[in-house]
N, C-alpha and C positions, 0 to 999 in steps of 0.2 A: 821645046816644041809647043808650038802654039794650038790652042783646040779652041771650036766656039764658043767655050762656056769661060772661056778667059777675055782679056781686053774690056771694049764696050759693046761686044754682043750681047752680053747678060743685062744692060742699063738699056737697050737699044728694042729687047725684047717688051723686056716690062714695060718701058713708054710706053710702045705700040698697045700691050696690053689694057694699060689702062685707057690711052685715047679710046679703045675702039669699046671698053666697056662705059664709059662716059656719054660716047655717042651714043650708044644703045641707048640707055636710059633714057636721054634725052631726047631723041627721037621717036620714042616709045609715049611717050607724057606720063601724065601722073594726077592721082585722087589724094589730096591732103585733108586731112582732117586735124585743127591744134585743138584742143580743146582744154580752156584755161577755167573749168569752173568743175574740172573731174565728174561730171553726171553722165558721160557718154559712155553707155554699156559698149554699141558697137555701132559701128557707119559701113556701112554701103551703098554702093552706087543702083539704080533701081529706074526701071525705064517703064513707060505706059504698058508693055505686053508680059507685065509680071516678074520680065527678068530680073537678078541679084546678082551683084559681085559684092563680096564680102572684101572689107578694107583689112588689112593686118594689122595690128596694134605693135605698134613698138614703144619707146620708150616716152616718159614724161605726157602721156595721156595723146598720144599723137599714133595716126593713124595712115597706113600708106595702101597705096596700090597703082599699080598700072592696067589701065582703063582695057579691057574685053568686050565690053559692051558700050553705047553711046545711053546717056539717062543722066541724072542727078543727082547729088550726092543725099544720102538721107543718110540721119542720125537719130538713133534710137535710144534713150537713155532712163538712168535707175528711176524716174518718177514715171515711168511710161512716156515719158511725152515723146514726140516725131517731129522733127524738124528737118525739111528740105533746101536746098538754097543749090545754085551751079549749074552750071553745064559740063559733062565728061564726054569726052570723047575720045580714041586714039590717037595718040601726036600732039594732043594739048594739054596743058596743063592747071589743074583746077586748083584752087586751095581755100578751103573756111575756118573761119576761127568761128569757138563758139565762147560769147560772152558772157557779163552778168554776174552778179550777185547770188540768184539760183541757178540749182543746175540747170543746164541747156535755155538756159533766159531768150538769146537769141543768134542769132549767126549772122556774120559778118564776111565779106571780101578780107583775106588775109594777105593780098598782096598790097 
């Protein structure tokens, strides 16, 4: 007796599954932050009326988030300094690397 959970309903589900979590993402956009000189305490995105979205820190000094608010990405890091660079917004996707010798020297288009 054959059930759904036998044959290629099980391979059939999980595509679907992952297409439509892929889609999300990527229709959604994205705040990157790589940062290759480890000085960056934390990054968020940050608009003229005050607002903050805080980026998540994941792994190898790299920073994520999907945009809530439209503004730029700002980088705040261990010697105090602030450094801005980008445009976020919903559905696009942003990404900076920050360069350099010291920390947070300078940012760059990571694409």
């Amino acid at each position: 007796m054959r059930t759904l959970l036998s044959g290629p309903f099980p391979w059939l589900i999980g595509a679907a599954t992952l297409a439509v979590t892929v889609a999300f993402f990527w229709l959604a956009g994205s705040a990157v932050v790589i940062d290759q000189t480890r000085g960056v305490e934390t990054a968020v995105v940050t608009n003229s009326g005050g607002a903050e979205q805080r980026l998540h820190r994941l792994w190898n000094d790299r920073f994520y988030g999907i945009p809530q608010i439209e503004g730029i990405i700002e980088v705040r890091c261990t010697n105090g300094a602030r450094k801005q660079m980008g445009y976020v917004t919903g559905g696009m996707h942003t990404a900076v690397r920050v360069v350099g010798k010291s920390p947070c020297e300078r940012l760059v288009d990571a694409d």
